[in-house]
C-alpha positions as CSV (number, residue, x, y, z in Angstrom):
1,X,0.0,0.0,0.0
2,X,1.3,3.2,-1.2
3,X,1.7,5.8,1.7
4,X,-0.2,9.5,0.9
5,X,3.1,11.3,0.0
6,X,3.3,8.6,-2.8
7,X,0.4,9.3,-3.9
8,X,0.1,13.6,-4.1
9,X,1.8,14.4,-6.9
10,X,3.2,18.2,-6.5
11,X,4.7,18.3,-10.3
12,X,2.8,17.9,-12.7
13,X,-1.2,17.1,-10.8
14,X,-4.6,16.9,-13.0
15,X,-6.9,19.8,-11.0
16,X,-6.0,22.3,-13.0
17,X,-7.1,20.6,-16.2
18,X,-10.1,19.1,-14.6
19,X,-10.8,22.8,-13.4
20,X,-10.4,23.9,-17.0
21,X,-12.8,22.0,-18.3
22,X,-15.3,22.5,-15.9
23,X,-14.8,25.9,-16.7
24,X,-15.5,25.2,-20.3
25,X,-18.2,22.7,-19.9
26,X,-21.7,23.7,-21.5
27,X,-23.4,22.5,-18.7
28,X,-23.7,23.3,-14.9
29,X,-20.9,21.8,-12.9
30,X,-20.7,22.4,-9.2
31,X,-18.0,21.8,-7.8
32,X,-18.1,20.3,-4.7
33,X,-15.7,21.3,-1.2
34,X,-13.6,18.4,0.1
35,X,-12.9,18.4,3.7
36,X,-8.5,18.0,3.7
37,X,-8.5,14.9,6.3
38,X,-11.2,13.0,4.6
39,X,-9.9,13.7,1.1
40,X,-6.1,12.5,2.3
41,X,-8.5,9.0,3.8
42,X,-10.0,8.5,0.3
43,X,-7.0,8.6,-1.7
44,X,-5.5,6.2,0.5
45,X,-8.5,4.1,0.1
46,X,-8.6,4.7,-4.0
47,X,-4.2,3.8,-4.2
48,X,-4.4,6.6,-7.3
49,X,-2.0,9.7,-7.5
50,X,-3.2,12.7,-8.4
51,X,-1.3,12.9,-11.8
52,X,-4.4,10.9,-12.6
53,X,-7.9,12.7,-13.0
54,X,-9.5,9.6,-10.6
55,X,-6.6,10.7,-7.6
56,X,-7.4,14.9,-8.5
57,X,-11.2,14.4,-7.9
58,X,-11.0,12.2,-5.4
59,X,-8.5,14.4,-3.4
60,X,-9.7,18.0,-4.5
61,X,-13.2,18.0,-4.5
62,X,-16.3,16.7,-2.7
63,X,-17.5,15.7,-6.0
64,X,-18.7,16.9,-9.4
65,X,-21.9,17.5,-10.2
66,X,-22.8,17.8,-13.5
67,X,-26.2,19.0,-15.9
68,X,-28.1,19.9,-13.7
69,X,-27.2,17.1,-10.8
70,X,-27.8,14.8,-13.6
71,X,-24.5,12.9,-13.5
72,X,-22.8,12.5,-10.0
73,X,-19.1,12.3,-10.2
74,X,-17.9,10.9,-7.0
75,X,-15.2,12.4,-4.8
76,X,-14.4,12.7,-1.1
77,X,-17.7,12.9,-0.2
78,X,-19.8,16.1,0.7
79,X,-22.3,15.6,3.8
80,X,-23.8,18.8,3.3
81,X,-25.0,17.8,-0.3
82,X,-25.6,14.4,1.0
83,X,-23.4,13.1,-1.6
84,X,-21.3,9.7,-0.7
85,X,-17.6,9.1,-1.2
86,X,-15.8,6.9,-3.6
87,X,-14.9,4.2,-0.5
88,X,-18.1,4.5,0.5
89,X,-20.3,3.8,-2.4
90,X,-17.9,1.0,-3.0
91,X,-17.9,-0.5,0.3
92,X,-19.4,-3.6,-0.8
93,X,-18.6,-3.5,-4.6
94,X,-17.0,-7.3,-5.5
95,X,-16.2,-5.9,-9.6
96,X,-14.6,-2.9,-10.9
97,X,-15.0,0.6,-8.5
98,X,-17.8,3.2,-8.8
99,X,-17.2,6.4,-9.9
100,X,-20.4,8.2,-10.8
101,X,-24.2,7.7,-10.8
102,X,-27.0,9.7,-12.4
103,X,-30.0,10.6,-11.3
104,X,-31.7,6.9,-12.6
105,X,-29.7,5.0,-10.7
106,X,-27.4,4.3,-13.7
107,X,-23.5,3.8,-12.3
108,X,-20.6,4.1,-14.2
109,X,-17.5,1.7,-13.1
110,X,-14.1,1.9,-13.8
111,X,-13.7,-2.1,-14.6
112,X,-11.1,-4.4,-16.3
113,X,-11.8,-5.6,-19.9
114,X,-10.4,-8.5,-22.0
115,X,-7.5,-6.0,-22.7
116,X,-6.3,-6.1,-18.9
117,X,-6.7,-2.0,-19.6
118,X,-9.6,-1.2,-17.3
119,X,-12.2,1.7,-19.4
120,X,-15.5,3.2,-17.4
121,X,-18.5,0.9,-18.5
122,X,-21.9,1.9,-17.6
123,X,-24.7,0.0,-16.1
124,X,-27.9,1.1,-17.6
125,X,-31.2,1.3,-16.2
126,X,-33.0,1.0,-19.4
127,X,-31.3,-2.5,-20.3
128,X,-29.8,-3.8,-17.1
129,X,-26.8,-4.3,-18.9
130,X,-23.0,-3.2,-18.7
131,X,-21.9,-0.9,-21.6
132,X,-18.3,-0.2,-22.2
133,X,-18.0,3.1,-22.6
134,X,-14.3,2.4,-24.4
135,X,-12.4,5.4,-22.4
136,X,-10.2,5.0,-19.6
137,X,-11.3,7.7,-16.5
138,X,-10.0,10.8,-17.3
139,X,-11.1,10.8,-21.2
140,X,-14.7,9.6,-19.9
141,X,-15.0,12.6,-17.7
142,X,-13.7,15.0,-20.2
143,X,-16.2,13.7,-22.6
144,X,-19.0,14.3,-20.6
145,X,-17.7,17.7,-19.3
146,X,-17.4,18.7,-22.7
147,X,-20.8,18.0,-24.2
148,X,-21.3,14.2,-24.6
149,X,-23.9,13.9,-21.8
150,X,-27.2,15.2,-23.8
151,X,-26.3,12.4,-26.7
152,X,-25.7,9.5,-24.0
153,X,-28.7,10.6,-22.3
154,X,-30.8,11.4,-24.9
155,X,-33.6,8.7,-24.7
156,X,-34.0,8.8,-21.2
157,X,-34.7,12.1,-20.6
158,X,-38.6,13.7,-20.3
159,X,-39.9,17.1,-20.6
160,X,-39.4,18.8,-17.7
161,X,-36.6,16.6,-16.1
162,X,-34.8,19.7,-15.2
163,X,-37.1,20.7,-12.5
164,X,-37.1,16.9,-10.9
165,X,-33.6,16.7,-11.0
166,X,-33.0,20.0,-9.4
167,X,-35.1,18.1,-6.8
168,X,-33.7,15.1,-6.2
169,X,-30.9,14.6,-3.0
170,X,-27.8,13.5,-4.1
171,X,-28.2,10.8,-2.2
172,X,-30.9,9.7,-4.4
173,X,-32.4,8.9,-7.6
174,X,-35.8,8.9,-9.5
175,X,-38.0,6.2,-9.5
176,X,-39.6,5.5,-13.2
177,X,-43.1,3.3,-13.1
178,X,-43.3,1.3,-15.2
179,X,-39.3,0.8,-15.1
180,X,-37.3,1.6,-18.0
181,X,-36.2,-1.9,-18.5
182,X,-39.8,-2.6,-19.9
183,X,-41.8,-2.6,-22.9
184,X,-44.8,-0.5,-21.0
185,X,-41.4,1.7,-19.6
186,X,-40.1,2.8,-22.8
187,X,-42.1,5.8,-22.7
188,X,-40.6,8.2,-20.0
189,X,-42.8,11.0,-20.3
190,X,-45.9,8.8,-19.5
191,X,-44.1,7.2,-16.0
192,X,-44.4,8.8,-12.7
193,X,-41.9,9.4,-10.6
194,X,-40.6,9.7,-7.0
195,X,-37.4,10.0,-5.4
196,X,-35.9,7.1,-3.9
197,X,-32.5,6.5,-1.9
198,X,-29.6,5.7,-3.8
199,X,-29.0,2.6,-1.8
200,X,-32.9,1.3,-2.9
201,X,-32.4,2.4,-6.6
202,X,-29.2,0.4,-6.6
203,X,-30.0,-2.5,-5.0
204,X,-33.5,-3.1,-7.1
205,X,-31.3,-2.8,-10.2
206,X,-29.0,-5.1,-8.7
207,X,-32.1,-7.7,-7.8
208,X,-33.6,-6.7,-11.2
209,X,-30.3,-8.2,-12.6
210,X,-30.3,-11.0,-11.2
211,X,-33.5,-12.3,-11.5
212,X,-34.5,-12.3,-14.5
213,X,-33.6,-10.6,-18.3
214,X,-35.8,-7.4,-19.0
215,X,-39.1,-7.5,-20.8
């Protein structure tokens, strides 16, 4: 295990070009504070310098949070927001390690691939499938900094989603019914919806998974 002056890299670190292209980004980003101590705990925890953008917004910021609170980049962890760390949301993850979740319960996973080069791969809540995204981290997050969100997310969005997002707890997501994983589902602007916690949105997709294929 790599000690925590290992792992801050004073030369040559990512913030500044993470910074710069939330700066640039089309969308809202907030930005949010890390507490020092925690931040030093989590990238411990994460074993990633921050010459990489995973070890920067791990150990610079609370977490990102992106369109709207759309897309939840995880970070250190920000209690005020109610948004969870990276260790935490991971605490009992077997494959791969979290890094973001949207507002649908979708989570995107930095996992290892028949190349042996780990790229972020998304499970979606409209197939209940993994998706590999074919970026590593840092090319992911500049991607959807930059403008690739509204195309990813483009059939699973409904009219006024702004306003419900806005709503939501970062701690939670929206609850579609009928889910989007079903032929009645497909529709988004005909389902209702309610926030749920994270931990529930996650764990049905997780039940949903195993138990049988979508209809």
């Amino acid at each position: 295990m790599r000690l925590l002056t290992d792992l801050v890299e004073s030369n040559d670190p990512a913030w500044p070009e993470i910074e710069a292209a939330v700066a640039a980004s089309p969308y809202p980003v907030v930005t949010l504070a890390a507490d020092p101590q925690r931040a030093d705990e989590e990238l411990l925890w994460a074993q990633v310098t921050t010459r990489s953008w995973l070890g920067a917004v791990v150990h610079r910021s609370g977490g990102l949070v992106i369109d709207h609170g759309w897309l939840r980049v995880l970070g250190s962890g920000n209690n005020e927001r109610h948004l969870a760390s990276l260790s935490e949301i991971n605490d009992s993850v077997t494959s791969g390690v979290i890094v973001a979740q949207d507002v649908l319960g979708g989570q995107f996973a930095w996992r290892p691939n028949t190349t042996g080069k780990p790229t972020i791969c998304y499970l979606a809540p409209d197939t209940m499938d993994w998706e590999d995204c074919e970026r590593g981290y840092g090319d992911w997050l500049a991607a959807m900094l930059g403008g690739a969100t509204t195309a990813f997310y483009k059939d699973l969005r409904w009219p006024g989603w702004v306003d419900d997002v806005q709503a939501c707890r970062l701690d939670h997501a929206i609850s579609l019914w009928p889910p989007p994983w079903t032929r009645e589902g497909k529709d988004l602007s005909a389902a209702s919806r309610r926030p749920v916690p994270m931990s529930e949105a996650m764990s049905l997709i997780g039940v949903t998974r195993n138990g049988r294929s979508p209809a």
